[in-house]
N, C-alpha and C positions, 0 to 999 in steps of 0.2 A: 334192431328196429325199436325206436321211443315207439309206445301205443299212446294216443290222450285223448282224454276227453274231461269231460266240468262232471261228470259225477259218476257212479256206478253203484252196483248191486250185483253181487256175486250170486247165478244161479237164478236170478231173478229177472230183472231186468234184460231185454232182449238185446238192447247194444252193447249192454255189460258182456251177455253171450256172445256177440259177433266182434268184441275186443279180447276174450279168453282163444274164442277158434281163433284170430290170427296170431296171437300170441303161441301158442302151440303147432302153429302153421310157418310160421319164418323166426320165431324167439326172440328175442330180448327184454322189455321191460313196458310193463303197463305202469303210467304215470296218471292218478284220478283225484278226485276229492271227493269224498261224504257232504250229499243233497238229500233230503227228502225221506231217504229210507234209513232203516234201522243197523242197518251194517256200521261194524265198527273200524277204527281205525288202526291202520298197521299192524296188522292179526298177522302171528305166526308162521301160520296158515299162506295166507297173502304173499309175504316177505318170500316164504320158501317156493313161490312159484312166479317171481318176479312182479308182484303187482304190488304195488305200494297205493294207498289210501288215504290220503292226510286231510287235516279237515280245510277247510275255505283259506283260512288265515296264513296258515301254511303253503299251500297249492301255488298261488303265483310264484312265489319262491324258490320252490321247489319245481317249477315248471321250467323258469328262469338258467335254474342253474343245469339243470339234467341235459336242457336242448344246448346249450352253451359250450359244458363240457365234456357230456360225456362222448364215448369212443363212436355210437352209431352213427351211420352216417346219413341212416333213414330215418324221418318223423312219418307216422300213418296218425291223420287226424281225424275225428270226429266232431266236427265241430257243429254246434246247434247253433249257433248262431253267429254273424262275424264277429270274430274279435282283433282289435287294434293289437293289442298286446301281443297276442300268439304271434300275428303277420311279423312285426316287428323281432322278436327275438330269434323267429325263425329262418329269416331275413338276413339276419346278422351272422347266425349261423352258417349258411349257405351250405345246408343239408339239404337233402332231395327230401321232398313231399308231396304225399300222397295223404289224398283228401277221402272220406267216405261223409256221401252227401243221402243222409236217409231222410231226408224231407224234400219235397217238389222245390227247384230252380226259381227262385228270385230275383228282380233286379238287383236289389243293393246284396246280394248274396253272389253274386255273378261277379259283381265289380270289384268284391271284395278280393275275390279269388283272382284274376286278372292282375294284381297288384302283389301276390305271391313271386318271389324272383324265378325257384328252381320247382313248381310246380311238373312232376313228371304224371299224373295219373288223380282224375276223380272219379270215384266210382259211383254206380250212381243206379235206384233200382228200378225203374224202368226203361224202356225203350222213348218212351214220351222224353221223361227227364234227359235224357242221352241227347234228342235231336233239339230242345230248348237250353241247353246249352251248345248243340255246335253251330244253332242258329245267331248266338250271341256271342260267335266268333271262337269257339274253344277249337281243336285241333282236331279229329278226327281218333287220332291215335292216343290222344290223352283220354278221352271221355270210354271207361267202362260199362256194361250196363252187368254189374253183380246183382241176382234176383238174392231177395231178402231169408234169409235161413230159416227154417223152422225149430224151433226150440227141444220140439220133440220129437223121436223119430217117426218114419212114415207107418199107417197097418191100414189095413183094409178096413172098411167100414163093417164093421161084425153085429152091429143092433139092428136088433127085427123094428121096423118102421111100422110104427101103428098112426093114421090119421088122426084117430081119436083121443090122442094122448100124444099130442108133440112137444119136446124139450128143448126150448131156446137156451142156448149159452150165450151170457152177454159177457166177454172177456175182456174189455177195453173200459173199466173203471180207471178215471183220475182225476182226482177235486185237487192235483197239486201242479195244472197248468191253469190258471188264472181262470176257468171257463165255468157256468155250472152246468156240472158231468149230466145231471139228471133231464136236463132239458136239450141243449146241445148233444149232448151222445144220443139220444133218442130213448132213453128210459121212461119218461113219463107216458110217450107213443106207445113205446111197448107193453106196459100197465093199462092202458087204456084198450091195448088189443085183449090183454089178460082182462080187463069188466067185460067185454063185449062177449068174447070166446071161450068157452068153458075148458075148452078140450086143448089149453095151454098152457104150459109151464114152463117158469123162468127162475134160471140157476146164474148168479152173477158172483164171479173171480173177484174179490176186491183186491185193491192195491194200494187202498189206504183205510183207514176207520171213520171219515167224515160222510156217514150215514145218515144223519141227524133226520134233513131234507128228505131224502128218498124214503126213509121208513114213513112218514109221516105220511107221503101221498100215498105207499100203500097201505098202510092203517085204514085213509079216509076212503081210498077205491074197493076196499071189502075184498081182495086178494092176496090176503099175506098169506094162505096155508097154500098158496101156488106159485110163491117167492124163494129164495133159498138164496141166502149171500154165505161163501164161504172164504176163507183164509189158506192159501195155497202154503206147503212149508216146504215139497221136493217137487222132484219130477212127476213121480209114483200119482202122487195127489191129483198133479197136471193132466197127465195123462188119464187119466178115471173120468175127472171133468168132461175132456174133450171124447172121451169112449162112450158116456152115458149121456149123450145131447143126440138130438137129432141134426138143426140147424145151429151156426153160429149167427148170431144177429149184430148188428151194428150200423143200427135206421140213425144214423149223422142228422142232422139240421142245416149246417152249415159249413163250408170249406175250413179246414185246420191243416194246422203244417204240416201232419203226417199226413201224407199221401195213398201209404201201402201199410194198413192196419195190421202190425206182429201177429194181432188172436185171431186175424183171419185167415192168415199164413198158416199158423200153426194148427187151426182147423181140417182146413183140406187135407195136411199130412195125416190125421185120420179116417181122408171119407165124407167129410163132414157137409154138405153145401153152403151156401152163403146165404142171406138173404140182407142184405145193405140198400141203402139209398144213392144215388147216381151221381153225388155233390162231390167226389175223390175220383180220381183219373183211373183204379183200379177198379170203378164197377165195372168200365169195358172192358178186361182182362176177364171181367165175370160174365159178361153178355158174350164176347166173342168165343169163349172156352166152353160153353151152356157148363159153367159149375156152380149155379145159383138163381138165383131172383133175384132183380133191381127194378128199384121203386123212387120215383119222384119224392121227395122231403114233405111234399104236403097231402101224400096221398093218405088216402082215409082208410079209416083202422079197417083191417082185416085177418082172419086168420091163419094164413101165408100155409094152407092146406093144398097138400096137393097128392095125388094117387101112389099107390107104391110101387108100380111101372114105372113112370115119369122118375120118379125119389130115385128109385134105385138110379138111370142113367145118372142124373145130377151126382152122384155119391160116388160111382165110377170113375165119371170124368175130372172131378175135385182130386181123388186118389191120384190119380196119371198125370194132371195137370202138376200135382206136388212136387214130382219128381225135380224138377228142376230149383224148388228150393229147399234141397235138404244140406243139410253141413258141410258134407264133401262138394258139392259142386260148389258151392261159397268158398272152400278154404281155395280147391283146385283153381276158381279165377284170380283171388287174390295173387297168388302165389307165383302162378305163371307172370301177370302183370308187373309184380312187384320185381322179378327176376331178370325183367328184358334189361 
């Protein structure tokens, strides 16, 4: 099995995760390039477990010739966006492919695939996503719905829930998709709930260094000793994060590609409840499962307190709900799919 996708991050990055578990799940060869993050290229490391990393210049080339001539007879794509070029050499090929689709169903992303010759399997993470493709004509038996893995593994939610001292995790920093994270992701909302509410704290994963903006509105909002940006390096670190929060927050503004937010995912596998805005097809998965709060994009600041009766079921049901995205059940769907 070719794996590819336009970039990765070893251990970091969540699709980089969900291209290592199928790699380890049916074998063969991850084909990537170096974007954005600090991983380097062609690492030892890498080479010895089949994953090659070359930089952009490289990559097409390298992509070119691996789907061309090597022995597999499967490609598993990841594709963020359509590309001419993949369709084309893959085409040519006339390898079987199999698609993983982690962002919500588009037209020209639809069309795109349709134009795929030996397309056998898209997978896809929700149920929504599954029936807006087979509304747009896909096969029934092509369209997977694989739920999105958690990074880290599942534990019961083990913090004593105090009202008075709630710990927001914001885990979905990214000032390196075109947007600004601070306003768009909901962080200046959430600072704003931090001037308002005393009895709130907020702990944010970054995933890059362009802080600049955000320190500056909390500087001016008189809440930095109730801030805390950290820099994650393993799992260990990740997991502390997600162990010492109360809620995962992710107050959106507006619709973005990702549909099914990774640090919400990987929230519940500890416990964690949600509280998001209603703008992503996943807050129903949150209303209908009671594993959180959802809030309209212009609702006004509050301090998303709630009793620790109430907390506890929310914390419960996020736990049980998790189950269905932990690693094995991702590798198990892949696998059987991949095998028909």
């Amino acid at each position: 099995m070719l794996i590819i996708n336009d970039f990765f991050a070893r251990k970091i990055e969540a699709i980089s995760f969900q291209m290592e578990a199928i790699l380890q799940g049916l074998g063969g060869q991850i084909i990537t390039a170096k974007r954005f993050f600090s991983q380097k290229v062609l690492q030892k490391e890498d080479i010895k477990d089949k994953i090659f990393v070359y930089y952009q210049m490289q990559y097409k080339f390298k992509l070119m010739t691996k789907i061309l001539f090597s022995k597999d007879k499967n490609v598993f794509v990841f594709e963020e966006e359509p590309s001419f070029f993949k369709r084309m050499i893959i085409n040519l090929s006339k390898k079987n492919l199999y698609v993983s689709m982690y962002r919500k169903p588009y037209f020209k992303y639809m069309k795109h695939l349709k134009k795929y010759n030996n397309l056998k399997k898209i997978f896809v993470e929700m149920e929504e996503h599954r029936k807006i493709l087979l509304d747009f004509g896909f096969l029934p038996q092509q369209v997977v719905v694989s739920p999105t893995p958690a990074k880290i593994s599942r534990k019961k939610n083990s913090k004593k829930y105090n009202p008075e001292k709630i710990n927001l995790l914001f885990a979905s920093w990214n000032n390196t998709d075109k947007i600004d994270t601070s306003y768009v992701r909901g962080l200046l909302y959430i600072i704003d709930c931090l001037k308002k509410y005393k009895n709130l704290l907020l702990t944010i994963i970054l995933r890059d260094n362009n802080t600049k903006i955000f320190n500056q509105y909390v500087k001016s909002s008189k809440v930095k000793n109730r801030v805390k940006l950290i820099n994650i390096k393993n799992n260990s670190q990740l997991e502390k994060a997600f162990d010492d929060s109360d809620f995962i927050i992710y107050m959106l503004k507006k619709q973005i590609v990702k549909d099914v937010p990774n640090s919400l995912i990987d929230g519940i596998s500890r416990g964690k409840p949600i509280l998001m805005t209603n703008v992503l097809s996943f807050s129903q998965d949150v209303i209908d499962n009671h594993i959180g709060l959802v809030f309209p994009p212009d609702q006004i600041e509050r301090n998303f307190a709630i009793n620790k009766n109430d907390y506890a079921i929310l914390s419960s049901n996020a736990y049980k709900y998790s189950k269905k995205h932990t690693l094995e059940n991702y590798i198990n769907i892949i696998k059987r799919n991949c095998n028909e």
